[in-house]
Gaussian input, Z-matrix of N, CA and C with variables (Angstrom, degrees):
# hf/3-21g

backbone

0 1
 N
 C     1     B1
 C     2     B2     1     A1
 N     3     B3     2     A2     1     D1
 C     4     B4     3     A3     2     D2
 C     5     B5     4     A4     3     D3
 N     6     B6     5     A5     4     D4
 C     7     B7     6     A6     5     D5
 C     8     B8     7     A7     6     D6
 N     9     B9     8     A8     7     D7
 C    10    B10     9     A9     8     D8
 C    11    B11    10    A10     9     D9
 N    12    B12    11    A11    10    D10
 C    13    B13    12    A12    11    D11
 C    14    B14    13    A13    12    D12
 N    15    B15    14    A14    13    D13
 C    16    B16    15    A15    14    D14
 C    17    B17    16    A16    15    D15
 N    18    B18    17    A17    16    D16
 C    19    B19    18    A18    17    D17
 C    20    B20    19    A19    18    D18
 N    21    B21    20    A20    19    D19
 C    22    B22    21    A21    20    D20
 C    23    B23    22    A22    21    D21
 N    24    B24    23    A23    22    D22
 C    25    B25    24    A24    23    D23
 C    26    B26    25    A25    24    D24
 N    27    B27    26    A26    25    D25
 C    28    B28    27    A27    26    D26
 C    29    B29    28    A28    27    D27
 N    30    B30    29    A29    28    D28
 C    31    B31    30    A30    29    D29
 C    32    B32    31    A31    30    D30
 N    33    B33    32    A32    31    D31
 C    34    B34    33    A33    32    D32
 C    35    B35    34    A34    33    D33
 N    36    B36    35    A35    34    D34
 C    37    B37    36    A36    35    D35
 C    38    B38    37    A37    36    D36
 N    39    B39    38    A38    37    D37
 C    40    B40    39    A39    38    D38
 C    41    B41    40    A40    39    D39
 N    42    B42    41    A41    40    D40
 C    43    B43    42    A42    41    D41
 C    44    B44    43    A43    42    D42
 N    45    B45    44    A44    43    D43
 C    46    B46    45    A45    44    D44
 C    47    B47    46    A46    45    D45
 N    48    B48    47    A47    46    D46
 C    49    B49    48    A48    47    D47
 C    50    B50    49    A49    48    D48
 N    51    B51    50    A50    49    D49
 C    52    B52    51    A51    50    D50
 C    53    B53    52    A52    51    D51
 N    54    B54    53    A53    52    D52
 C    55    B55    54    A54    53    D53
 C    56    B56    55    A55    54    D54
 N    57    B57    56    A56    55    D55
 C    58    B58    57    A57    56    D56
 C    59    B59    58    A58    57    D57
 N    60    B60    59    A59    58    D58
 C    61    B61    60    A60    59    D59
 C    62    B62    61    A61    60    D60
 N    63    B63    62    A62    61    D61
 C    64    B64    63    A63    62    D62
 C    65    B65    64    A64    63    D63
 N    66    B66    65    A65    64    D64
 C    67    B67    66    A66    65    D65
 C    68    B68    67    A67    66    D66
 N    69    B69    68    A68    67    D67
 C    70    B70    69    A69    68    D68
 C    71    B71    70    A70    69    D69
 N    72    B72    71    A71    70    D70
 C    73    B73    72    A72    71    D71
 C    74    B74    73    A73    72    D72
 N    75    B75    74    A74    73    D73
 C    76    B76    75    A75    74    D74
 C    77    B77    76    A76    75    D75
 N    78    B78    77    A77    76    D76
 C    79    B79    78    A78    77    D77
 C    80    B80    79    A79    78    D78
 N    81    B81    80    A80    79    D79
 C    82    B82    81    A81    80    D80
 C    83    B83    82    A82    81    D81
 N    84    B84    83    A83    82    D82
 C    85    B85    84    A84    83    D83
 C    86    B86    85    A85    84    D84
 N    87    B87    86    A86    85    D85
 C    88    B88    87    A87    86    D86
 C    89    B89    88    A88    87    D87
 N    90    B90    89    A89    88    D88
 C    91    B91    90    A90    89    D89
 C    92    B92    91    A91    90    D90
 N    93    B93    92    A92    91    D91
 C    94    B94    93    A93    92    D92
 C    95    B95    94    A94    93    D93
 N    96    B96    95    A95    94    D94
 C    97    B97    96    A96    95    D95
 C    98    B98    97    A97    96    D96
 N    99    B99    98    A98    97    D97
 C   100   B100    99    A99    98    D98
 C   101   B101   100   A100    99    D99
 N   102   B102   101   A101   100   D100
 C   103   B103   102   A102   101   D101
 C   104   B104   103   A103   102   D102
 N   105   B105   104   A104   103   D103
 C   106   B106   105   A105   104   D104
 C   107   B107   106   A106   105   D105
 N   108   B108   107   A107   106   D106
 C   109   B109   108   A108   107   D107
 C   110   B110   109   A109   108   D108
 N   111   B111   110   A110   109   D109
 C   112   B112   111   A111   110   D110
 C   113   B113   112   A112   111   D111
 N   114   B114   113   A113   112   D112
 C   115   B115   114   A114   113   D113
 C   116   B116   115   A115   114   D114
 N   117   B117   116   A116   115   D115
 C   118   B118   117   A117   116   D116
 C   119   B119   118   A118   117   D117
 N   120   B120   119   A119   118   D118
 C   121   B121   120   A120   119   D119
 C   122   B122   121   A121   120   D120
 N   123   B123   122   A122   121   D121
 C   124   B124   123   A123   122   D122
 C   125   B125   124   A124   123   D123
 N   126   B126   125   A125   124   D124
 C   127   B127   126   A126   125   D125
 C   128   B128   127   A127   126   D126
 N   129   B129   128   A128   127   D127
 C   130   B130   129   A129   128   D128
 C   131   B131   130   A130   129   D129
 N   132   B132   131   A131   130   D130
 C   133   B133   132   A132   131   D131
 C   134   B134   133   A133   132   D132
 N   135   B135   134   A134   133   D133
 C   136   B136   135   A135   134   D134
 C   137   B137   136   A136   135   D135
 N   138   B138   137   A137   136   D136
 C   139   B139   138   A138   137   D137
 C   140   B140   139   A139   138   D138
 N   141   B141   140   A140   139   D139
 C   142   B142   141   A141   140   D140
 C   143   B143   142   A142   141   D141
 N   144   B144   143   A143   142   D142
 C   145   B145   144   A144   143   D143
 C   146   B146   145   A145   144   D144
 N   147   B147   146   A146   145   D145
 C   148   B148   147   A147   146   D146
 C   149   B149   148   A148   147   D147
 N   150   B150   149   A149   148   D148
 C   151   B151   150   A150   149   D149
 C   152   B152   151   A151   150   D150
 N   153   B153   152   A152   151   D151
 C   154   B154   153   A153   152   D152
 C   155   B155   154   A154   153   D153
 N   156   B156   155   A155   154   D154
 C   157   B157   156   A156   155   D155
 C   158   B158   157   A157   156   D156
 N   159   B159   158   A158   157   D157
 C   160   B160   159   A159   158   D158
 C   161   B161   160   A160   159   D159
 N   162   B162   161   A161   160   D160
 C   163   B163   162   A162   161   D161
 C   164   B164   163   A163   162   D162
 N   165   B165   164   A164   163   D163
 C   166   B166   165   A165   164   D164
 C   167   B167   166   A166   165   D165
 N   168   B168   167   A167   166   D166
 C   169   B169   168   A168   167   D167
 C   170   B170   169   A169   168   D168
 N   171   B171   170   A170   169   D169
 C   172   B172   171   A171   170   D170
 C   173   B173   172   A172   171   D171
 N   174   B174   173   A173   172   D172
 C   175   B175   174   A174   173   D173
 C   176   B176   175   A175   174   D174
 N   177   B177   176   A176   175   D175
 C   178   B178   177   A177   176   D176
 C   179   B179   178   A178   177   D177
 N   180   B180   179   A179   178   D178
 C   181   B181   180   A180   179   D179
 C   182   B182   181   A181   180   D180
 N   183   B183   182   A182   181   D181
 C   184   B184   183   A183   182   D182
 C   185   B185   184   A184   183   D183
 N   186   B186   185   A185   184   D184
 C   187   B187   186   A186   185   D185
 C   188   B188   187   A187   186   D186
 N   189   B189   188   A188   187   D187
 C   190   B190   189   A189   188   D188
 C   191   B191   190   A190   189   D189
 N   192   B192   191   A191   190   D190
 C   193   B193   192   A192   191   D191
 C   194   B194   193   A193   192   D192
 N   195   B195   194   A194   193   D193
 C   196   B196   195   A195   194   D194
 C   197   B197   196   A196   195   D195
 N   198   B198   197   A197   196   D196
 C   199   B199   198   A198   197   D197
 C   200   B200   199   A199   198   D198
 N   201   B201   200   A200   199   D199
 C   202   B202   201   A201   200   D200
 C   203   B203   202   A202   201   D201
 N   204   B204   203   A203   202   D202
 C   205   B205   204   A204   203   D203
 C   206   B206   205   A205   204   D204
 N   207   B207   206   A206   205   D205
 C   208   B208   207   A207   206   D206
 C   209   B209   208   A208   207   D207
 N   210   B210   209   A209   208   D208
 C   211   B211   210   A210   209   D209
 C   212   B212   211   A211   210   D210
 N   213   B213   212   A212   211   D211
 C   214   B214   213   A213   212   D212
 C   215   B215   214   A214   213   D213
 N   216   B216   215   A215   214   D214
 C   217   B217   216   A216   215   D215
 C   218   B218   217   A217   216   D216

   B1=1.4548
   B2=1.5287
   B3=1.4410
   B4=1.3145
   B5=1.9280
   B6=2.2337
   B7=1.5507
   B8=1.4233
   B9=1.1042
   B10=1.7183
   B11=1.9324
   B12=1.9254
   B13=1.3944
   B14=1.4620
   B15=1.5885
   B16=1.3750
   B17=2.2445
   B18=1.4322
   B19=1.3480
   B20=1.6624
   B21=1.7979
   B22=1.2823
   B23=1.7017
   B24=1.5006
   B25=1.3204
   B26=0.9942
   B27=1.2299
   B28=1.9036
   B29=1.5569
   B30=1.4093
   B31=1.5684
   B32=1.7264
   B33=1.2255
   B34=1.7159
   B35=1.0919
   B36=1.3084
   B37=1.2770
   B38=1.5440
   B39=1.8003
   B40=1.3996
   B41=1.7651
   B42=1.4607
   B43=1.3130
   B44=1.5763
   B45=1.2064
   B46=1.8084
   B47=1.4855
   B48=1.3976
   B49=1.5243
   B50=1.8017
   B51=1.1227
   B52=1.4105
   B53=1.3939
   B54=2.2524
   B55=1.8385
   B56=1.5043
   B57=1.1231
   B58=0.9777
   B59=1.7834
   B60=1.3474
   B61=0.9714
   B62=1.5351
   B63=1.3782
   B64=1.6201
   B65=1.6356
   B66=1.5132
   B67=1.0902
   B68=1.5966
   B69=1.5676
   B70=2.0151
   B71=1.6686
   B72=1.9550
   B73=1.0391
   B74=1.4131
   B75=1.5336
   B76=1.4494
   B77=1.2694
   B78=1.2595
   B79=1.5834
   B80=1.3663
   B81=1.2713
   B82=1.4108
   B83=1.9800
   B84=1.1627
   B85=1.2662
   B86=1.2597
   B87=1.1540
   B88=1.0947
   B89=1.4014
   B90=1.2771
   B91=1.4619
   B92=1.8460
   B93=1.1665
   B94=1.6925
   B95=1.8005
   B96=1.3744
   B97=1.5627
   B98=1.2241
   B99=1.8033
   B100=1.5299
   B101=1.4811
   B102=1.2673
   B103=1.3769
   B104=1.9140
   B105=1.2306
   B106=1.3388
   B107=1.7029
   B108=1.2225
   B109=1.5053
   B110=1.8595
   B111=1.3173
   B112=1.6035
   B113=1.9006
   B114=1.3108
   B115=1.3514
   B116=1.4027
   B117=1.6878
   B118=1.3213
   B119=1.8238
   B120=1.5363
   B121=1.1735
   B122=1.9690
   B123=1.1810
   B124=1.3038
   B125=1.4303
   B126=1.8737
   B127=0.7311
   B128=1.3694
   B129=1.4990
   B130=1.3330
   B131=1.5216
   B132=1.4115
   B133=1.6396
   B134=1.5896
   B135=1.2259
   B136=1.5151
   B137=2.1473
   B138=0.9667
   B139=1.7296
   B140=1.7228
   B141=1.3163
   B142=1.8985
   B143=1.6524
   B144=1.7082
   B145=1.7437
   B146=1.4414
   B147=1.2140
   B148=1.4609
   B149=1.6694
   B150=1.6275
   B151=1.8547
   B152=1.4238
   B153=1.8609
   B154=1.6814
   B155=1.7674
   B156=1.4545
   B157=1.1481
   B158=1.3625
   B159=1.4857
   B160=1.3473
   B161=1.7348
   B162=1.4657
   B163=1.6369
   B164=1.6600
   B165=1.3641
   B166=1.4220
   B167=1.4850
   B168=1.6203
   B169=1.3588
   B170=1.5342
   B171=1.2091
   B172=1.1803
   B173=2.2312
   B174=1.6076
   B175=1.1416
   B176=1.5586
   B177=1.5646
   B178=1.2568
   B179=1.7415
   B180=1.3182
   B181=1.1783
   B182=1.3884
   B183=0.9761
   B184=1.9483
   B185=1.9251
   B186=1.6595
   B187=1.3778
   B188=1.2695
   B189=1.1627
   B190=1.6212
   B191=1.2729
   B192=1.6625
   B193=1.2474
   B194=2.0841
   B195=1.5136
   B196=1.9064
   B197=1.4881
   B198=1.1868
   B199=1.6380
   B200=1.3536
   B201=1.2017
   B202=1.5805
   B203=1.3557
   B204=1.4607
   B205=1.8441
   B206=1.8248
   B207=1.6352
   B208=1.8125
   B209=1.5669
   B210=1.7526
   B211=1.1732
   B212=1.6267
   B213=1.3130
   B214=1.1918
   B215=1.7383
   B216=1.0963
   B217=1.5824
   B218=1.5280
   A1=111.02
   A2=119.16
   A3=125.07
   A4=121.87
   A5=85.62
   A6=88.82
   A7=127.79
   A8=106.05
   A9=141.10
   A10=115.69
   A11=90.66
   A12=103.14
   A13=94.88
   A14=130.89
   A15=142.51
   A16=89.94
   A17=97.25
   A18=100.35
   A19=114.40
   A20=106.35
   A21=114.78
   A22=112.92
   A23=118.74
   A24=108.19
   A25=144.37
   A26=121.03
   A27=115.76
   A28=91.32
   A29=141.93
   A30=107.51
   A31=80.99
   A32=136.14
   A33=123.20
   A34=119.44
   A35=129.01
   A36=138.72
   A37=116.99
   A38=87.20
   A39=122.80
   A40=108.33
   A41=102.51
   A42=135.27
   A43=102.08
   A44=109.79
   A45=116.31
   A46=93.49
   A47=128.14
   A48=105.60
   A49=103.83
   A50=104.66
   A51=115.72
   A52=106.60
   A53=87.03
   A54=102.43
   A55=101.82
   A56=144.81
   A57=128.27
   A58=128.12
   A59=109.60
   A60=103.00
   A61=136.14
   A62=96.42
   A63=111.80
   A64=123.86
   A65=112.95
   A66=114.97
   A67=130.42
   A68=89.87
   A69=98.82
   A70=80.16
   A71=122.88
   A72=110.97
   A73=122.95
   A74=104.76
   A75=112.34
   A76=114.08
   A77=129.11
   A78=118.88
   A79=96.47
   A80=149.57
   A81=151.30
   A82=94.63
   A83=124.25
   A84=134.31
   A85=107.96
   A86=139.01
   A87=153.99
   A88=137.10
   A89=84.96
   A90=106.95
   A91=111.09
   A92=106.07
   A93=104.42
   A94=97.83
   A95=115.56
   A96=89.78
   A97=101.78
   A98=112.20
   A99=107.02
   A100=131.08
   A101=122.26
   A102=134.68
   A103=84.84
   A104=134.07
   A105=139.82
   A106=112.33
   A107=111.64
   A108=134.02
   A109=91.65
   A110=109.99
   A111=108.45
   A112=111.34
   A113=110.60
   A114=132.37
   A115=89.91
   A116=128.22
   A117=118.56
   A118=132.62
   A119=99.59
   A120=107.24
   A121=88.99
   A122=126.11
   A123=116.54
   A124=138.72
   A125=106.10
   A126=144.81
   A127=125.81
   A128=122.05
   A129=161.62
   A130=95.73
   A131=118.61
   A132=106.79
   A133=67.08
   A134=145.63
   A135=158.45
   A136=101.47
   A137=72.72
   A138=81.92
   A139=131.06
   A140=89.83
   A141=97.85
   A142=129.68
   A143=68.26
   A144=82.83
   A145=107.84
   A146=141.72
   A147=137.45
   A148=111.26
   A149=104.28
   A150=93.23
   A151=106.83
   A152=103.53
   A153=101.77
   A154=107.45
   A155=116.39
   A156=104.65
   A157=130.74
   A158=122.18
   A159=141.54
   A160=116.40
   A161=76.42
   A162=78.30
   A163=127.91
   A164=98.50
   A165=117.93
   A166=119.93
   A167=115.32
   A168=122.81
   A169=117.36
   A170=122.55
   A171=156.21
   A172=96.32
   A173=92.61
   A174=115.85
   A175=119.53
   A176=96.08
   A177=107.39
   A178=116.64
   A179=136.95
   A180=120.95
   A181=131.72
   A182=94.79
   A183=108.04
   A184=91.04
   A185=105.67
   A186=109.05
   A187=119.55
   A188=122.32
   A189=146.68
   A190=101.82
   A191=117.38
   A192=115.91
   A193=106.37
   A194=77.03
   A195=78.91
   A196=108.97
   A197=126.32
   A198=131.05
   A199=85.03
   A200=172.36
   A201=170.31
   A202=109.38
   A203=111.57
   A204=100.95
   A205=102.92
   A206=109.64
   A207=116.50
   A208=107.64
   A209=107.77
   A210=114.85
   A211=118.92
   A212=119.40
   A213=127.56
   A214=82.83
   A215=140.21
   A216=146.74
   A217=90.79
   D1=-47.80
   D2=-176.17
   D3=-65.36
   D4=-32.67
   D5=158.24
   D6=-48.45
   D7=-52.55
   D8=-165.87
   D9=-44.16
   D10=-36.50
   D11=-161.50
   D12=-109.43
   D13=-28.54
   D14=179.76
   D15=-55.63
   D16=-50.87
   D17=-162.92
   D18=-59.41
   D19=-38.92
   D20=-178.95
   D21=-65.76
   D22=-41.77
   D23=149.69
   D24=-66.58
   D25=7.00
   D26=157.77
   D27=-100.32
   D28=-26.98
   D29=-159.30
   D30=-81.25
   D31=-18.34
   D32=172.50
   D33=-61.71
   D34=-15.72
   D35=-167.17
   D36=-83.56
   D37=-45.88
   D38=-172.02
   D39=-63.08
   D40=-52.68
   D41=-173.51
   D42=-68.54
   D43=-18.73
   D44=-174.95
   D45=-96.42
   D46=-33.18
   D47=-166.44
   D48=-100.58
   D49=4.74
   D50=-179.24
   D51=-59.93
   D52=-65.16
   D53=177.86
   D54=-62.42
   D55=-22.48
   D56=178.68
   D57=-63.91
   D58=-30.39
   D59=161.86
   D60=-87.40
   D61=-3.29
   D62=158.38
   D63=-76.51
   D64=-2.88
   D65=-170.77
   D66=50.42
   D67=48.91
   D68=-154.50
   D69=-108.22
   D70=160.31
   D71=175.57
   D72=-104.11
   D73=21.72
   D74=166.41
   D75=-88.73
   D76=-1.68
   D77=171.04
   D78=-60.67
   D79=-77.19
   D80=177.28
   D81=-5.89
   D82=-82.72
   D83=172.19
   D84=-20.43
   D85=-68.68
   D86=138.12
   D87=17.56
   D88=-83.10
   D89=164.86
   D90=-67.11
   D91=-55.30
   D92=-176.04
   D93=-48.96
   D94=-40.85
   D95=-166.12
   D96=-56.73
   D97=-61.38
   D98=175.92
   D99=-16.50
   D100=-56.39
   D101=-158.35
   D102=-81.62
   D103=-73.90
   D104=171.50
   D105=-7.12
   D106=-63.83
   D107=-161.38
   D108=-78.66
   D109=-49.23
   D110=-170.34
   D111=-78.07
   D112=-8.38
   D113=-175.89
   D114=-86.14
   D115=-92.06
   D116=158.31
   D117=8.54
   D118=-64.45
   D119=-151.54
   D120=-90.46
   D121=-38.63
   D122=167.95
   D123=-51.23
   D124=-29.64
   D125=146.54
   D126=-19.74
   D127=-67.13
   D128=-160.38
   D129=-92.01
   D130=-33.91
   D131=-159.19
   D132=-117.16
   D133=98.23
   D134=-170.49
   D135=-42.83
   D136=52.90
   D137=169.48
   D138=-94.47
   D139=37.89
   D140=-168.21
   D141=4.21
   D142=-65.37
   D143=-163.07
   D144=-81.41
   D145=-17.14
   D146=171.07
   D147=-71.71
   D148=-26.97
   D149=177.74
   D150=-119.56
   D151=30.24
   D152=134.54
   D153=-85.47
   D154=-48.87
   D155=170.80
   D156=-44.22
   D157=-25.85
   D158=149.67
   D159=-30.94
   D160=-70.53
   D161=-175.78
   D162=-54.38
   D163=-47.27
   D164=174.61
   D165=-50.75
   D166=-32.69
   D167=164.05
   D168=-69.91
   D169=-19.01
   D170=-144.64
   D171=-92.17
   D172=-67.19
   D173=-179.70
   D174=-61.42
   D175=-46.74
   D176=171.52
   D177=-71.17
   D178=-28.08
   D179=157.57
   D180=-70.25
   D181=-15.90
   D182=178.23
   D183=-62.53
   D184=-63.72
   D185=-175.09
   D186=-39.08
   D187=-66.59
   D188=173.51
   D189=-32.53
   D190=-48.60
   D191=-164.74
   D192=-63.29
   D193=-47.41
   D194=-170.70
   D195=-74.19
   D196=-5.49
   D197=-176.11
   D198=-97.85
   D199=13.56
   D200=139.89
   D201=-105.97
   D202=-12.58
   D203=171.50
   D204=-99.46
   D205=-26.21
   D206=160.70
   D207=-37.52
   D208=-68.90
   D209=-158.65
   D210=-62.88
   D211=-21.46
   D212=-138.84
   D213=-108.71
   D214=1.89
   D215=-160.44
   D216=-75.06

């Protein structure tokens, strides 16, 4: 199961740098699930400090997201 969900966050990851090079503003989306699911899952395997780094990726796509949904008005 834990394989299952480790896997769905890299093809989000994958799928985030894809749109990213499309310059689309769902890569942001993207990426947060990634970072979300790998935050979770670090979480679970008691890894503190990697799903603060989690989070922080986490925070930072939320940002990105609304600084590319500003621009795009």
């Amino acid at each position: 199961m834990l394989l299952t969900i480790e896997w769905a966050a890299a093809a989000f990851g994958l799928w985030g740098v894809f749109l990213g090079f499309r310059q689309r503003r769902e890569t942001w989306l993207a990426w947060l699930a990634s970072s979300l699911i790998y935050l979770l899952l670090t979480w679970h395997w008691a890894l503190y400090g990697q799903s603060m780094v989690m989070l922080a990726f986490s925070l930072t796509a939320v940002w990105g997201y609304r600084q590319w949904s500003q621009s795009q008005r």
